[in-house]
matplotlib code that plots the C-alpha trace (Angstrom):
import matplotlib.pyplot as plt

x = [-48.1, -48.7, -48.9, -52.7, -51.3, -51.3, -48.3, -49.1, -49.9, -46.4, -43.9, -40.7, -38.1, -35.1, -32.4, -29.0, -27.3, -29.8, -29.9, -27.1, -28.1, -25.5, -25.0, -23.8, -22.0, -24.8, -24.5, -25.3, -28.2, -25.5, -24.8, -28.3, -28.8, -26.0, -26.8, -30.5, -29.5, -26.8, -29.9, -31.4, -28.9, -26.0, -23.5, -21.0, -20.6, -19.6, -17.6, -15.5, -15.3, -13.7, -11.5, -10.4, -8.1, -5.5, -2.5, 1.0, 4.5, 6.7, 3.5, 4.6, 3.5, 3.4, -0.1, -1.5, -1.6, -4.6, -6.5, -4.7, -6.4, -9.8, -9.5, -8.3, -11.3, -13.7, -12.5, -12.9, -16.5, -17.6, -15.6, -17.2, -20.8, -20.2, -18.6, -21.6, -24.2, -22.7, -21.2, -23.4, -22.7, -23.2, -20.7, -22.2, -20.3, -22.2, -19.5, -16.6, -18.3, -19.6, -16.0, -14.8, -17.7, -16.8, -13.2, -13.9, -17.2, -18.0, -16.8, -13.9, -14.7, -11.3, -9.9, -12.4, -11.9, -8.1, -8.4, -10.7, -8.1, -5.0, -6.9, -7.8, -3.9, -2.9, -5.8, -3.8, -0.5, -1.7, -3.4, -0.8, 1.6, -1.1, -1.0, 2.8, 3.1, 0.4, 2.5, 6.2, 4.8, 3.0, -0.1, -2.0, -1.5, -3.9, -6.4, -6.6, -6.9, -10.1, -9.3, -6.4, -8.6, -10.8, -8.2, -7.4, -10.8, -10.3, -6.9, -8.9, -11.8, -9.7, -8.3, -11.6, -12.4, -9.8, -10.2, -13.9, -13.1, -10.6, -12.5, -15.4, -13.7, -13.7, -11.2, -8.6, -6.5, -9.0, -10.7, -8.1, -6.4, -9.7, -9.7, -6.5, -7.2, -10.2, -8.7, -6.2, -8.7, -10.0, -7.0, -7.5, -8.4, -12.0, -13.7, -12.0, -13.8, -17.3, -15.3, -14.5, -17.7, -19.5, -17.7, -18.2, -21.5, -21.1, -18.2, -16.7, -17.0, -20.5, -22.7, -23.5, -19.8, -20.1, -23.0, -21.7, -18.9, -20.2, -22.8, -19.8, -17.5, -20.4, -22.6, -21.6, -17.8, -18.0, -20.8, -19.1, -16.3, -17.8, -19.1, -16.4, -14.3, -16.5, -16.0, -12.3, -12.3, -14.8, -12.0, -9.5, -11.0, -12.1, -8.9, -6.5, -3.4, 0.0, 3.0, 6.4, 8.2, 11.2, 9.4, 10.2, 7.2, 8.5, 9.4, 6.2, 8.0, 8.6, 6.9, 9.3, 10.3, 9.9, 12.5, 12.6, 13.8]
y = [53.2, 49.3, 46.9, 45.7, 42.1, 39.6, 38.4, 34.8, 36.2, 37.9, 36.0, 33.9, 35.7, 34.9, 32.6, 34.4, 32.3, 34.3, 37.5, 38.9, 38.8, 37.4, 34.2, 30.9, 28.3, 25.0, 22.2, 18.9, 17.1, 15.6, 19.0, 20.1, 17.1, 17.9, 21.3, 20.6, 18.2, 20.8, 23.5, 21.4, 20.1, 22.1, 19.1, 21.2, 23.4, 19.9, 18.4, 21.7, 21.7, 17.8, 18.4, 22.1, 22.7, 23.4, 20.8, 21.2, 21.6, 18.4, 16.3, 12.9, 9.3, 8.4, 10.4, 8.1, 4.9, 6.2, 6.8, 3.1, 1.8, 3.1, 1.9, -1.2, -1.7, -0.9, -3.6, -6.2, -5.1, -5.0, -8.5, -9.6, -9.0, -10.8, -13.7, -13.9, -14.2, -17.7, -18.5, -20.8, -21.0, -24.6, -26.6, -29.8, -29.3, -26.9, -24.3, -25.6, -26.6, -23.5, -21.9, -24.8, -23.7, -19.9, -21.0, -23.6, -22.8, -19.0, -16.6, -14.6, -16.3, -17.3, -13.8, -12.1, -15.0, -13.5, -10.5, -10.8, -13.3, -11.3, -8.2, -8.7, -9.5, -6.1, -4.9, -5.3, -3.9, -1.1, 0.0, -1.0, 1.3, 4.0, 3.7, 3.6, 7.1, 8.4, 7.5, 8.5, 11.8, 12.4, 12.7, 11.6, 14.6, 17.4, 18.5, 14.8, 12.5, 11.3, 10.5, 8.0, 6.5, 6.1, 4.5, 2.0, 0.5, 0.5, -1.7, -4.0, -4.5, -5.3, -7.9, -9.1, -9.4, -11.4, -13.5, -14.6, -14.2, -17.1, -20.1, -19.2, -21.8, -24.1, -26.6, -28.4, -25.3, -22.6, -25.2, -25.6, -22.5, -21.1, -23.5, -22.7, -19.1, -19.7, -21.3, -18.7, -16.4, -18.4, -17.8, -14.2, -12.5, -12.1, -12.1, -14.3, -17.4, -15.8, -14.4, -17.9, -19.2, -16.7, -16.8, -20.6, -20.8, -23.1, -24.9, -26.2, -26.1, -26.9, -26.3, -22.7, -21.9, -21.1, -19.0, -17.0, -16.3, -15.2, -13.0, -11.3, -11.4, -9.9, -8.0, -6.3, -5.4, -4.1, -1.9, -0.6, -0.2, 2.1, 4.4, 4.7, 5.3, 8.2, 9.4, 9.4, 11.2, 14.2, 14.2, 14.8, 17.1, 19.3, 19.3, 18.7, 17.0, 17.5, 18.6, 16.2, 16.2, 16.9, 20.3, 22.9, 25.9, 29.3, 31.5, 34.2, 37.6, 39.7, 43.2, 45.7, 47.4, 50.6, 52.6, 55.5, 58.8]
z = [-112.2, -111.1, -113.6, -114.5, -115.9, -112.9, -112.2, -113.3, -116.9, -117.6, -119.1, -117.0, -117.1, -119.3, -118.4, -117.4, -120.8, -123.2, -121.6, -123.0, -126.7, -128.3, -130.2, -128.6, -129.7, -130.3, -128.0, -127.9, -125.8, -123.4, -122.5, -122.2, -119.7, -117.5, -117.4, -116.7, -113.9, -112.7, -112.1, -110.1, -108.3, -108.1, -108.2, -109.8, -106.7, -104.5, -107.5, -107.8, -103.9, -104.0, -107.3, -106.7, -103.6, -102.8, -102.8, -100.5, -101.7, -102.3, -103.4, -104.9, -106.2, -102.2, -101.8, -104.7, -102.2, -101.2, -104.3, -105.4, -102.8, -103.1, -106.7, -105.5, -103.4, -106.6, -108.4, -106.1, -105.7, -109.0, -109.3, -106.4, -108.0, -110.9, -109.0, -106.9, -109.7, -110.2, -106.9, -104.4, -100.5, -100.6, -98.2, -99.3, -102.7, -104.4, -103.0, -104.6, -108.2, -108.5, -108.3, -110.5, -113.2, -113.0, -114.2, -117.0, -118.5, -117.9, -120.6, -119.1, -115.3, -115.0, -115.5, -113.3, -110.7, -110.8, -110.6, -107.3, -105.8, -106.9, -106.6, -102.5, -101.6, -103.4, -101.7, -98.5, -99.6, -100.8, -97.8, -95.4, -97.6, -97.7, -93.8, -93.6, -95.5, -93.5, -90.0, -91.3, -92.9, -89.6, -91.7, -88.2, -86.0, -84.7, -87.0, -88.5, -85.4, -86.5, -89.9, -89.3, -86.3, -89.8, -91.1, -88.9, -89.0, -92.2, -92.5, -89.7, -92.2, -95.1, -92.9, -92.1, -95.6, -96.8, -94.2, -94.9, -98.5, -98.3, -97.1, -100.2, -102.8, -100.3, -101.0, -99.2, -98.7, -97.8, -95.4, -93.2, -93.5, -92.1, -89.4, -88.1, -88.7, -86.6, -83.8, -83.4, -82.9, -80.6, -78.5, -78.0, -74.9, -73.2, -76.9, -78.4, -77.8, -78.7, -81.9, -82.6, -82.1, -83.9, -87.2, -87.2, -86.3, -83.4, -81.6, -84.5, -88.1, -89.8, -93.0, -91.3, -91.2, -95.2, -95.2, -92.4, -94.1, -97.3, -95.6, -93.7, -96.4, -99.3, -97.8, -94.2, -94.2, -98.0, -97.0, -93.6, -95.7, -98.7, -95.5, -93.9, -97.4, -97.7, -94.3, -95.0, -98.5, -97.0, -94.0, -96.4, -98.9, -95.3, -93.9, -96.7, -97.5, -95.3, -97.1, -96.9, -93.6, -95.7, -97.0, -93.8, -94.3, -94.9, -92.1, -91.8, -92.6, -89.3, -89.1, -89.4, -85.8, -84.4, -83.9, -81.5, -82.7]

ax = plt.figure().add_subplot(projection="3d")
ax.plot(x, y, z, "-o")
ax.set_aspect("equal")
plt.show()
């Protein structure tokens, strides 16, 4: 026989956690909140996706060059953002005493100043050691073409970052380092020239060259870099890691033959 209630009148049904009667343990609000973000989300199935798989024989401390240099690239940002809420693009002096200010009067500005200079040459190493274990472990073959093309760009844009990272104290040093840089790239083939001219602004070096600099070196290669980071990292989780080339796979197991009688 139907029902008479409408079926907005009858109560929601119970949740699957109290359906089954029996006491539970209490929990605190934190949990609450991630499991009411959870339902309507379902984060937990992509974070179990990313931390859960499956990881080759012969894994060592070589396949943590990678995560190194993701991390490596974190601190420099966050770094970066607190250098910039004092730093001023300013090539008329305002550059240089603004650097000078971060390390004598700002609490703890020396320390984060050295961490961001240190932090962008071990920047370097670490990804050129992430890419050398990735070639001599032949970590670049068929399916994962596309992830050391990935990579690649990747090395280039750390380059290009602490390239136009260099000149921003803009001293003696960093000034004509980056002009010699500059020229060299100058010297390059069919682009080069144009490169040349377009990281300086002009033909030579002017007030321009500064903010050009600092627009490249803060805002557009960090942010092609964070996409392209998370590019690489869904590559990997989708296609996994390869094992050592020192660990041979087992041999698949023959099927037994069939003997005539």
């Amino acid at each position: 026989m139907p029902s008479l209630i409408p079926s907005f009148l009858k109560p929601a049904p119970r949740r699957p956690s109290s359906q089954s009667g029996r006491e539970t343990e209490p929990v605190g609000p934190a949990t609450h909140a991630v499991d009411w973000i959870d339902e309507r989300t379902q984060l937990s199935g992509g974070a179990r996706w990313v931390m859960f798989r499956k990881v080759p024989k012969g894994t060592n401390w070589f396949y943590t060059l990678g995560t190194a240099s993701m991390f490596a690239f974190l601190s420099q940002a966050v770094t970066g953002i607190f250098l910039a809420m004092y730093y001023r693009p300013d090539a008329a002096g305002g550059a240089y005493e603004s650097v000078r200010h971060i390390n004598d009067d700002v609490f703890l500005g020396e320390l984060v100043h050295g961490m961001h200079r240190w932090g962008s040459s071990m920047m370097v190493i670490l990804v050129c050691l992430h890419m050398a274990r990735t070639f001599f472990f032949g970590a670049y073959k068929y399916p994962r073409e596309l992830n050391w093309v990935i990579g690649v760009a990747l090395l280039v844009l750390t380059f290009i970052m602490s390239f136009t990272g260099y000149l921003l104290p803009f001293d003696q040093r960093s000034f004509w380092a980056t002009v010699v840089g500059n020229n060299i790239n100058g010297t390059g083939p069919l682009v080069g020239p144009y490169l040349a001219d377009f990281l300086m602004g002009g033909s030579e070096f002017n007030p321009a060259t500064l903010s050009r600099f600092y627009a490249i070196h803060m805002l557009v290669v960090p942010s092609i870099i964070a996409a392209m980071i998370g590019a690489h990292l869904w590559l990997v989780v989708r296609l996994g890691t390869t094992a050592p080339p020192w660990v041979k796979p087992k041999p698949e197991d023959k099927p037994d033959r069939e003997v005539s009688a």
